[in-house]
RODRENTI-686499 format. One record per residue: x, y negated, z of N, C-alpha, C in turn. Coordinates in steps of 0.001 Angstrom, whole numbers, padded with zeros to 6 digits, always signed. Layout:
residues N
XYZXYZXYZ
...
//
This chain:
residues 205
+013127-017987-020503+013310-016755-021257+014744-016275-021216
+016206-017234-021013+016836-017282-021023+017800-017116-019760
+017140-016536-018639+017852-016853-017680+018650-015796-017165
+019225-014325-017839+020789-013768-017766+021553-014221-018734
+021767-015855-019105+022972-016203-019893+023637-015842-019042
+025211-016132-019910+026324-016101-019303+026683-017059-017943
+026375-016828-016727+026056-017934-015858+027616-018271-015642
+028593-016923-015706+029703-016824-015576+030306-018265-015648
+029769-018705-017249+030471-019631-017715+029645-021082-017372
+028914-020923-016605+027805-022154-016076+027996-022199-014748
+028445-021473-014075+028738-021676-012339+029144-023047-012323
+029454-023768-012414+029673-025176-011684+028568-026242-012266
+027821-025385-013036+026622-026789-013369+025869-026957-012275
+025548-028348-012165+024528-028750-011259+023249-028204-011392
+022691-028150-010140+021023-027802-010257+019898-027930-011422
+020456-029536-011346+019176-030164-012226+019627-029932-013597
+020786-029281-013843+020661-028962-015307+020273-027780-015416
+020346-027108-014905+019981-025385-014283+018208-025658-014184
+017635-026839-013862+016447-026991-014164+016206-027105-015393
+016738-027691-016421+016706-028521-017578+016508-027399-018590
+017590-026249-018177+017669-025288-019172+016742-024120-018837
+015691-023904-017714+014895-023398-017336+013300-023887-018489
+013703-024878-018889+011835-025314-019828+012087-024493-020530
+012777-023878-020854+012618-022844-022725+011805-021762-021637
+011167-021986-021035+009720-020918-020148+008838-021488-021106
+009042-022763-020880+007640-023408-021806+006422-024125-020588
+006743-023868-019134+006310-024034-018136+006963-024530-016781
+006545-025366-016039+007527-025638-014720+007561-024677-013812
+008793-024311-013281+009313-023381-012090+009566-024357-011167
+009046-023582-009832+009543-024605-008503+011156-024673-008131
+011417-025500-007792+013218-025379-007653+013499-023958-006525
+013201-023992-005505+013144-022372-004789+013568-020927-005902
+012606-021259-006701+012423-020162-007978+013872-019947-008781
+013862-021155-008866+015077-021371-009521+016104-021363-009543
+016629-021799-008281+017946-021061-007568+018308-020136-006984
+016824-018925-006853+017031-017762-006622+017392-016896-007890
+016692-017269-009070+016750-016867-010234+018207-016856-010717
+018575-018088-010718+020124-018681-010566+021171-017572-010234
+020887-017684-008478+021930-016863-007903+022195-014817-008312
+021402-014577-008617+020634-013089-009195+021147-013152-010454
+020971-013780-011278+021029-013967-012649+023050-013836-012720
+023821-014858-011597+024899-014893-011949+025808-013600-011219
+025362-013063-010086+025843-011794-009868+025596-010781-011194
+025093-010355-011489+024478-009874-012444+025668-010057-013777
+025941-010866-014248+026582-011673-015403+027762-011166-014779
+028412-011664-013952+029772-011662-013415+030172-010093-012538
+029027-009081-013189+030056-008109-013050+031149-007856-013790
+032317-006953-013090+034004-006802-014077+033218-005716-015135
+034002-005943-016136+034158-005028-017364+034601-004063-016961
+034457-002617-017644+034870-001389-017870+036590-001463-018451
+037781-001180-018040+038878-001157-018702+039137-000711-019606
+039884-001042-020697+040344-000350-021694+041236+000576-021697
+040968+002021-021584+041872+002780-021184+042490+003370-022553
+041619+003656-023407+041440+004398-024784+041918+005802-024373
+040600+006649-022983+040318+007423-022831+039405+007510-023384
+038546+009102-023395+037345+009416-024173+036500+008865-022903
+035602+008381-023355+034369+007946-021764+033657+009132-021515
+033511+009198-020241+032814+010146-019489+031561+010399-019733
+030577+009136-019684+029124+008903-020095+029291+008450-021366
+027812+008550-021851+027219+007912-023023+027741+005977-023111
+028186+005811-024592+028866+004131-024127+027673+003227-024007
+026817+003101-023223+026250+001931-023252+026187+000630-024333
+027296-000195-023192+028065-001101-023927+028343-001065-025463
+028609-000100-025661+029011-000037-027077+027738+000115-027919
+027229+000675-027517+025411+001027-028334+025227-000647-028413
+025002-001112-027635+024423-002661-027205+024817-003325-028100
+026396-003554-028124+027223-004464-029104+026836-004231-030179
+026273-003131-030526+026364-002496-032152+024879-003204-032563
+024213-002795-031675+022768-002797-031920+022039-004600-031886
+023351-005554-031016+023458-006910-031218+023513-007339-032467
+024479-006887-033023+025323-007222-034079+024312-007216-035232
+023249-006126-035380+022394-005849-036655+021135-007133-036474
+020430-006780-035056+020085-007426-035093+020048-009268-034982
+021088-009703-034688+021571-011017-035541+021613-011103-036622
+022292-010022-037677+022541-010157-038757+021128-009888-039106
+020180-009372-038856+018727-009262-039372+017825-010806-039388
+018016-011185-038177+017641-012527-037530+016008-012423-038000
+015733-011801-037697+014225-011880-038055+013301-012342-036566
+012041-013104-037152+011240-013340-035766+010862-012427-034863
+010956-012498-033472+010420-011379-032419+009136-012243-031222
+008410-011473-031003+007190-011204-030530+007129-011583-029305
+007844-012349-028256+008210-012837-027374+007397-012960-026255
+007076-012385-025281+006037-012463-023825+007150-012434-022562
+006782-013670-022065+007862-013802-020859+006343-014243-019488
+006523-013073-018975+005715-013057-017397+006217-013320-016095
+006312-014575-015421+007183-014898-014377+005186-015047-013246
+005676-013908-012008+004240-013682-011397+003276-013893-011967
+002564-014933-012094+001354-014857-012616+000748-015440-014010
+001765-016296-014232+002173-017175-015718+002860-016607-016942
+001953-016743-017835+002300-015708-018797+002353-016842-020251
+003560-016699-021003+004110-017426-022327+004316-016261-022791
+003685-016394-024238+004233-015949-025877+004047-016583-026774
+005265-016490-027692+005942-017255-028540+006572-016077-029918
+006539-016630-031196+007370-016191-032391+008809-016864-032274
+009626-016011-032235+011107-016822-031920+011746-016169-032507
+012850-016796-032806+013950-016462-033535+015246-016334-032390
+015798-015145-031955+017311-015373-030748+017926-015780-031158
+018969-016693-030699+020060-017492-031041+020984-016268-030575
+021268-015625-029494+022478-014797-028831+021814-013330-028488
+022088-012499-029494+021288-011240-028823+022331-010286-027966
+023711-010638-027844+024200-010564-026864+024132-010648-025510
+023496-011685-025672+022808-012638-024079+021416-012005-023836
+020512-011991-024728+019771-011408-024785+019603-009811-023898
+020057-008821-024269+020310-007769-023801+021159-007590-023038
+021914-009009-022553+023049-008250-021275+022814-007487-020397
+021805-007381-019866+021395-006420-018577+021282-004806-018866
+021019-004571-020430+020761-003488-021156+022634-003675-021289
+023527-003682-021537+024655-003603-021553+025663-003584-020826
+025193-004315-019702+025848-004527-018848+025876-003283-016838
+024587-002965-017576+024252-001306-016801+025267-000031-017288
+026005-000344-018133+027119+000492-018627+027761+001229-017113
+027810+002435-016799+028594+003178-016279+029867+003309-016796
+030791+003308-017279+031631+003920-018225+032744+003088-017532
+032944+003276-016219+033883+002627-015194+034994+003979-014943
+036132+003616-014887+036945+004506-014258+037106+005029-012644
+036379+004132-012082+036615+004498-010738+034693+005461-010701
+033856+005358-011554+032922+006310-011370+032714+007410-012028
+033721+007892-012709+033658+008829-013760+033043+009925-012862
+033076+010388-011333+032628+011216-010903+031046+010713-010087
+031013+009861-010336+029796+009389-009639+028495+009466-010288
+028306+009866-011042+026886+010724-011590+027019+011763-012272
+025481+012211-011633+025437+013563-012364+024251+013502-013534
+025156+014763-014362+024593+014619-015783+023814+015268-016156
+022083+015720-016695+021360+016411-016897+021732+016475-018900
+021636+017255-019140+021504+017351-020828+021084+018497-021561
+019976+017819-022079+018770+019052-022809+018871+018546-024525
+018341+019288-025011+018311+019080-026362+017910+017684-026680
+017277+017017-026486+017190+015855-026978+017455+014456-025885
+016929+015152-024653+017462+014245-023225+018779+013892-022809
+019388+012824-022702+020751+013000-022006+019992+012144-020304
+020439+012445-019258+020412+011901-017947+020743+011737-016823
+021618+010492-016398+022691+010171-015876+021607+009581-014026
+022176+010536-013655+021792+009890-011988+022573+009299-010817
+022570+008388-010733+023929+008331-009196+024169+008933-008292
+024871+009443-007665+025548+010150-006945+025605+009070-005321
+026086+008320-005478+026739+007065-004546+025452+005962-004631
+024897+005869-003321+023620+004647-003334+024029+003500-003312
+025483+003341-003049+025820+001715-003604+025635+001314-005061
+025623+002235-005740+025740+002079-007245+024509+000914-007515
+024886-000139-008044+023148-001066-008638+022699-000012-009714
+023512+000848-010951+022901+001714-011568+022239+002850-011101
+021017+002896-010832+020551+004544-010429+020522+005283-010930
+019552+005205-012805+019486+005810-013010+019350+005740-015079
+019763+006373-015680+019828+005939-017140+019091+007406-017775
+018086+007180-018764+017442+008185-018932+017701+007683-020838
+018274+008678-021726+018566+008398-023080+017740+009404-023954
+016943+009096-024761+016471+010177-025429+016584+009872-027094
+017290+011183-027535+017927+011252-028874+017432+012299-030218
+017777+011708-031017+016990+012970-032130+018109+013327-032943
+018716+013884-032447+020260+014604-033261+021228+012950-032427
+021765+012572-033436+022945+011365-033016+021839+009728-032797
+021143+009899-033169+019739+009181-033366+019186+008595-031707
+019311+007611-031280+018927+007128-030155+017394+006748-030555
+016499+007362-029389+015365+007182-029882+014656+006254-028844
+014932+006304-027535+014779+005604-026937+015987+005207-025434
+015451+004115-024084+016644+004123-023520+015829+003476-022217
+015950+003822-021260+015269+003377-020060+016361+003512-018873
+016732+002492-018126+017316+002033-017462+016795+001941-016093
+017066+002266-014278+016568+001589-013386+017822+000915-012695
+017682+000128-012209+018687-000377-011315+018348-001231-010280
+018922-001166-009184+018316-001586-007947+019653-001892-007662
+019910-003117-006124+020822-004034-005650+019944-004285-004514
+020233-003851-003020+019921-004966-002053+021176-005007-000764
+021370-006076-000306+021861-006292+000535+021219-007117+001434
+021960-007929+002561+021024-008863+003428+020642-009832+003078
+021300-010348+001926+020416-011633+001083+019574-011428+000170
+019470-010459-000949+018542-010382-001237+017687-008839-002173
+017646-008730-002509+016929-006961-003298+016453-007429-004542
+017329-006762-005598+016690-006696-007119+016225-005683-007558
+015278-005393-007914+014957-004075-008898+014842-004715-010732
+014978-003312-011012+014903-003779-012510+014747-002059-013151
+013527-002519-014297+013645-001683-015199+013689-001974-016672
+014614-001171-017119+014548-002154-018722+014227-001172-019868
+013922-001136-020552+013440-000326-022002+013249-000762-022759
+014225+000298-024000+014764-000346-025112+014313+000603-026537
+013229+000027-027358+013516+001090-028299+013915+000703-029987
+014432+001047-030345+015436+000402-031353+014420-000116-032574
+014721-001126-032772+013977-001705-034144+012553-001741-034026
+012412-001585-032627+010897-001393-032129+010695-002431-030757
+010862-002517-029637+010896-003392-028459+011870-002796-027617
+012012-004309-026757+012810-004137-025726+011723-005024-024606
+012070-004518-023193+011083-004934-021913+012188-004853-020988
+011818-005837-020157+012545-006129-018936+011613-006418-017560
+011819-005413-016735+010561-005960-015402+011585-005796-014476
+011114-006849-013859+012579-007243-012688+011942-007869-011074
+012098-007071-010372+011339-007848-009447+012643-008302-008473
+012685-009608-007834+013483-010155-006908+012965-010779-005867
+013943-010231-004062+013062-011199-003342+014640-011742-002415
+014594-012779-002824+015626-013627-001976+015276-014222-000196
+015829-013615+000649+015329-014000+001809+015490-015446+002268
+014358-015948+002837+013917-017123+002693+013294-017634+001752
+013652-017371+000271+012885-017709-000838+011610-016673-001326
+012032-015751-000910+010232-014739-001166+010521-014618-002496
+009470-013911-003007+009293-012741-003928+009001-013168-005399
+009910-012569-006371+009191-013310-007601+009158-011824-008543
+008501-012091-009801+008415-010888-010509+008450-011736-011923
+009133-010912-012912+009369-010983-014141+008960-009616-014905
+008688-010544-016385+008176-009227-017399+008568-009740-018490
+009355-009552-018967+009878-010168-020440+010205-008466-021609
+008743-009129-022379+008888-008078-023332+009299-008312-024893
+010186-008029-025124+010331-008590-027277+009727-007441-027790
+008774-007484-028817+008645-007048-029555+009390-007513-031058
+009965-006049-032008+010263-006243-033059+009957-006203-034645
+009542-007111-035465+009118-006609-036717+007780-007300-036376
+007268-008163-035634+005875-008360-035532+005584-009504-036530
//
């Protein structure tokens, strides 16, 4: 369930603990699985931060929504509704998050709000829609779709895609506040083949 921790800070663990901390599935993964998961998981983690310029940001802050929206819900700590779908194996569980930081990194960590892209998407904005598209196909962010009811985030859908010659991530994530968050992620590492994830929280259940 756990596997965009901070790998940042786990890069030198061995495999087999990288297995060890893989049971909170609740199920065995083949090692293949696992070190593709691994390697994906820590690109991912170990992108650079946005600088502190204490300019006004260009886009909507991501990041900053995230942190905020961490913060309550820890301090709420209430049980969530937990379905984690790795291909065809499906776990749910009542859980309590230990790190909802960690939790949502991928929802946070899709932050545009880079100085070197301030021109790299373009911005659609309607009365209640804000929508950010890439410009540049290197971008892993494609595409961020925000929908608001006055200052009121009502919902938040994310795509992001990554391939190079090793391997192709897609991901879509959706977030709706005090309500669920979903993560569908498909990865295919060459040589290791194709895996698919579905990790949905529900909140308040």
């Amino acid at each position: 369930m756990y596997w965009y921790k901070d790998f940042c800070e786990e890069q030198g663990a061995k495999s087999a603990e990288a297995t060890k901390r893989s049971s909170r599935f609740g199920y065995a993964m083949k090692l293949q699985t696992i070190t593709a998961l691994i390697f994906i998981a820590f690109l991912s983690a170990c992108k650079p931060d946005s600088k502190e310029t204490g300019e006004k940001l260009t886009y909507f802050d991501l990041k900053g929504y995230f942190k905020t929206d961490s913060a309550k819900l820890a301090k709420a700590n209430k049980l969530v509704l937990k379905t984690v779908v790795h291909n065809k194996i499906t776990e749910t569980k009542r859980v309590h998050i230990d790190n909802w930081g960690n939790e949502l990194r991928l929802f946070s960590s899709s932050d545009i709000n880079k100085p070197a892209w301030k021109d790299s998407y373009a911005m659609q904005n309607t009365t209640n829609t804000l929508i950010y598209t890439a410009q540049d196909s290197t971008l892993e962010t494609k595409r961020i779709i925000i929908n608001k009811d006055g200052d009121k985030v009502k919902w938040i859908l994310i795509f992001n895609h990554t391939k190079n010659l090793l391997y192709e991530t897609k991901e879509k994530l959706t977030y709706i506040p005090d309500s669920m968050y979903r993560i569908e992620k498909t990865q295919k590492v060459r040589l290791l083949g194709l895996n698919r994830y579905d990790i949905k929280g529900m909140l308040n259940q």
